[in-house]
N, C-alpha and C positions, 0 to 999 in steps of 0.2 A: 498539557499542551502537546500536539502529536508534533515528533521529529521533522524537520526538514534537511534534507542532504543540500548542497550549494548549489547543485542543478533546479533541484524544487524551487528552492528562491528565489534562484535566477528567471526561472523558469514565469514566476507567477510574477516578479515584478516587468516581464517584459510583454505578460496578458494585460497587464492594469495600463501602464504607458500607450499599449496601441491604441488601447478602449478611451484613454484620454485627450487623442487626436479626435475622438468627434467632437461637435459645438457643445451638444446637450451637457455631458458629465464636464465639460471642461468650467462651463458658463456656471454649473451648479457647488462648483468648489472652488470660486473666484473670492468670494464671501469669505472661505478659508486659511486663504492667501494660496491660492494655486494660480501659476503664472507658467509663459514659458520660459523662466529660469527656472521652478523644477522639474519642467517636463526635461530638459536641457539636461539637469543634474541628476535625473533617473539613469538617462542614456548614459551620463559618463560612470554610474556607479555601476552597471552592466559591463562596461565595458573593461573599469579597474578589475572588477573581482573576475572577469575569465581573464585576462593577461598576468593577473597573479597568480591562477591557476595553472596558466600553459607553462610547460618546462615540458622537457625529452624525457626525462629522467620519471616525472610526476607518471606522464602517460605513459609509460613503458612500467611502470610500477602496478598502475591500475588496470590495464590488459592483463597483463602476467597475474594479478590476485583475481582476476575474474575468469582466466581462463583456471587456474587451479582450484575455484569455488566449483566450476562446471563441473570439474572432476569431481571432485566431493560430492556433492549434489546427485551425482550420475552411478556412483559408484557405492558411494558407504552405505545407501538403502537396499543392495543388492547384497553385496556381503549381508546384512543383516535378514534379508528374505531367505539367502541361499542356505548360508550357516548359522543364521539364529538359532533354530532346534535341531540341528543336528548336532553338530561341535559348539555345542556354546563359548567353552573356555576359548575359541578359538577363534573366536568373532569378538571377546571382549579382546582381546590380544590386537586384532586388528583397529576395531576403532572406538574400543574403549567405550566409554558414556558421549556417544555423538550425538548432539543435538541440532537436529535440521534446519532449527531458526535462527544460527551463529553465523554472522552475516562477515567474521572478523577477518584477520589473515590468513586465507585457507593453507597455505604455505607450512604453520606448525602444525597443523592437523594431518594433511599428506604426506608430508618425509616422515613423521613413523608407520604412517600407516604404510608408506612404500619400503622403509626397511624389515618392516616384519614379512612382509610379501614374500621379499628378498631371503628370510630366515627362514618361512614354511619351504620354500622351492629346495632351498639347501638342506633339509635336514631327515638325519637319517629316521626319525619319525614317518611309519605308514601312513598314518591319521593325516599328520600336517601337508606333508605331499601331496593326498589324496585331495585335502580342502583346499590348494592351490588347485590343483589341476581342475578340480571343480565350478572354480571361479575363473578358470580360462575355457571351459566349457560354456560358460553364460554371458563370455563376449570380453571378459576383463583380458586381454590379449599382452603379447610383452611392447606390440607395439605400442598401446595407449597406454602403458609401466614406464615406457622407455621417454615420453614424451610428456609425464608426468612428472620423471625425474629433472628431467631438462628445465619445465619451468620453475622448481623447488631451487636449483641450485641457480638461476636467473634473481627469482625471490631474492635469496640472499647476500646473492654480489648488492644489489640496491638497496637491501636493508644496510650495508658495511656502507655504500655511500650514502648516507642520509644529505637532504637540500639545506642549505645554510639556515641561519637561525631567522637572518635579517627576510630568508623569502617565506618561511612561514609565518611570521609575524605581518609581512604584508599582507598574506593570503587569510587569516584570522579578520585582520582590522578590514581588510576590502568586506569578506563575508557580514562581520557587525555594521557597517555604513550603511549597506545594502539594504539588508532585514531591516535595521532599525526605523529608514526611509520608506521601505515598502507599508510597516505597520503601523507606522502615524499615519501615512494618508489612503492605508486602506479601510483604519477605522474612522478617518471621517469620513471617508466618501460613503459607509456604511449608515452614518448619522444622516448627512449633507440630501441625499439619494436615495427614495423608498421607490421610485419606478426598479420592478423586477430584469426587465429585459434589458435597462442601462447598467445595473448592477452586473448584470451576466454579462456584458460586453467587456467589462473589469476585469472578468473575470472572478466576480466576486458572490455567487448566485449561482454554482453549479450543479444544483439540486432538481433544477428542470421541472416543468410543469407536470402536476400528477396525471398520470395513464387517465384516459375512458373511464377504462371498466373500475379503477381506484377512485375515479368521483361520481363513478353511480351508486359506488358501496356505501360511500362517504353520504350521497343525498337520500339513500334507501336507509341509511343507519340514525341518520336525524330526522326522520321523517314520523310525525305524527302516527300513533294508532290507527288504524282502520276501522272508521266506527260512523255509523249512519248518521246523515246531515240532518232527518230530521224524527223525530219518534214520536209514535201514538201517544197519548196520554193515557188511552186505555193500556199501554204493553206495562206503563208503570204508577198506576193507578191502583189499589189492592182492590180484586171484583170483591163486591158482596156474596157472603154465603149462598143466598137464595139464590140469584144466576147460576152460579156452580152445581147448585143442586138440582133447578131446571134442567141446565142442560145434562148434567149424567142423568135424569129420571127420563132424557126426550132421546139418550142415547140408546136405551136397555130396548126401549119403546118400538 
């Protein structure tokens, strides 16, 4: 089952809820005990899991790892373009085994790779110097260093305050309420509901009607032989010898 982050949740139970303001899907899932007490109770589980969400502290944690993701992202493929074959040892030093699909806290991955930064600029090594200055030739400047640093040590003041126990537990139990009431009445309505374009109001059908030229392929691909409607009897009748031999003795002739 593919991940959802509590935005996507949120997100898709508040496509299902509008699409259930029309008569059509509302009328068709009455039969399933849908009323407007859960349209009612959709809206308040929307409404619990972003106010368990919001805190200062929460957003200011998630800007700060997405601005030091951008760095990583921006940064660690260039060191790896720049010094990959050139100074190898010297690009594993920086970002080690990076892997670009790690979605986690960019925060441990940039403070070493900004202290080794910090150690090639310092050190009495040609080489090492050289692959600094090389990476401030390609745009890695001390000002985006110096602003990287800044958010690493932001990072970790808010990791020392972590949010009480009692508001991630809300923030858990609101996210479970939610999903759980999104996916019981997303799967009936998926029973309850075979009109395509009431499912897409749902939000539940975003697969969209195939292209033209995809169901001319589709009718060219199913499409009978091309073979004559109706056929001599003479084309599959075996001639007689003696015709055959008439006509090559009237052909020579």
């Amino acid at each position: 089952m593919p991940y959802f982050s509590l935005h996507q949740k949120v997100h898709l139970l508040v496509d299902f809820l509008m699409g259930m303001r029309l008569p059509e899907p509302y009328e068709m899932l009455v039969d399933c005990g849908w009323s407007a007490e859960q349209l009612d109770r959709g809206w308040r589980l929307v409404e619990q899991a972003g106010r368990a969400r919001f805190s200062e502290e929460r957003i200011t944690a998630d800007r700060t790892n997405a601005e030091l993701l951008e760095f990583k992202n921006r940064w660690f493929p260039v060191v790896r373009l720049v010094l990959g074959k050139r100074k190898p040892r010297i690009t594993a030093r920086l970002i080690g085994s990076y892997d670009s699909r790690s979605q986690g806290s960019a925060g441990f991955l940039v403070e070493p790779f900004l202290s080794t930064l910090s150690e090639l600029e310092a050190s009495d090594d040609p080489e090492e110097r050289a692959a600094r200055e090389l990476l401030r030739e390609r745009g890695l400047s001390a000002k985006a260093v110096a602003t990287a640093a800044r958010l690493v040590e932001q990072s970790r003041r808010l990791i020392a305050t972590k949010p009480p126990a009692a508001l991630l537990e809300a923030e858990a139990r609101a996210e479970v309420e939610l999903w759980d009431f999104y996916q019981e009445w997303a799967g009936l309505a998926r029973r309850a509901i075979t009109n395509r374009n009431l499912l897409r109001s749902l939000g539940l059908n975003k697969g969209g009607r195939p292209s033209r030229a995809r169901e001319k392929e589709k009718q060219i691909g199913n499409a009978p032989p091309n073979v004559p409607k109706t056929l001599s009897v003479e084309a599959i009748t075996p001639q007689p010898t003696t015709k055959l031999l008439k006509e090559y003795s009237h052909e020579e002739e």
